[in-house]
C-alpha positions in Angstrom: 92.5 86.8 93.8 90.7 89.1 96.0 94.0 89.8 98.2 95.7 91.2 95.1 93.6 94.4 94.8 92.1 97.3 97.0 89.3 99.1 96.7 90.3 102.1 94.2 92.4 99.6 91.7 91.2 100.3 88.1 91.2 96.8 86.5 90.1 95.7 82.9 87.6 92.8 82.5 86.4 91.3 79.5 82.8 92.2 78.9 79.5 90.4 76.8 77.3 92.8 75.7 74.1 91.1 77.0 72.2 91.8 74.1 74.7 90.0 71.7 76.8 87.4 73.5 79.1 86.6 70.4 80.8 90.5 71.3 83.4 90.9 74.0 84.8 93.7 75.1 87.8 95.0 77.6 86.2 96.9 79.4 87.4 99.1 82.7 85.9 98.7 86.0 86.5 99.6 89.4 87.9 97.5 92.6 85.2 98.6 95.4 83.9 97.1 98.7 81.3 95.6 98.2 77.9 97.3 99.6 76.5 94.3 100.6 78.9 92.1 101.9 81.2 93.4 104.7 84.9 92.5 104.2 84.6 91.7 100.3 85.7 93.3 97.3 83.9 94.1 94.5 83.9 94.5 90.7 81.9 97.9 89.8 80.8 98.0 86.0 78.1 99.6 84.2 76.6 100.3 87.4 76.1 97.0 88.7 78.5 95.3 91.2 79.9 91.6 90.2 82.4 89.3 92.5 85.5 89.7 92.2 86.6 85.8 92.2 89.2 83.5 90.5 86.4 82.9 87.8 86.7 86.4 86.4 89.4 87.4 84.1 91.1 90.4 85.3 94.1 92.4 83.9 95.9 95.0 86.0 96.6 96.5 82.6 95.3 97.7 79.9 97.9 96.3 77.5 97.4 93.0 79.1 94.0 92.7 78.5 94.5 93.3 74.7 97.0 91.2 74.6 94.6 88.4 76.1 92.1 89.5 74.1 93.9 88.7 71.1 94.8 85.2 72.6 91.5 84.5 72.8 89.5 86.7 70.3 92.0 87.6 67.5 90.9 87.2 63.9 93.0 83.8 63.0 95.4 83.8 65.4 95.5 80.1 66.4 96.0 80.3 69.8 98.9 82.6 69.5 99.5 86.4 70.3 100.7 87.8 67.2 
């Protein structure tokens, strides 16, 4: 995943509010280098910096991550992107 972004890339990530973990949000965060490890990349959110690996889901969109969202979130979809 990593090789598909550079530091700079605006990307959209779902996000749990820590304080209520049945709300997700798309949220926007920043591709950076990481500040502790040389050579990686980063995800930069809420001031706090989280790996950027194949076990977050990242949109290179906006619209994609609503569309996702909906997938997964939507109000009685059924598995389907209305």
């Amino acid at each position: 995943m990593e090789q598909m972004y550079q530091a700079g890339d605006v990307v959209y990530v779902f996000y749990r509010n820590p304080h209520t973990q049945d709300v997700a949000n798309i949220q926007a965060a920043a591709v950076v280098n990481h500040p502790e490890k040389p050579n990686e990349l980063a995800l930069f959110l809420y001031e706090t910096y989280y790996p950027l690996s194949d076990e977050v889901a990242v949109y290179s969109s906006e619209e994609e991550a609503n569309q996702a969202y909906e997938y997964y979130y939507g109000e009685g979809t059924e598995g389907t992107i209305e």
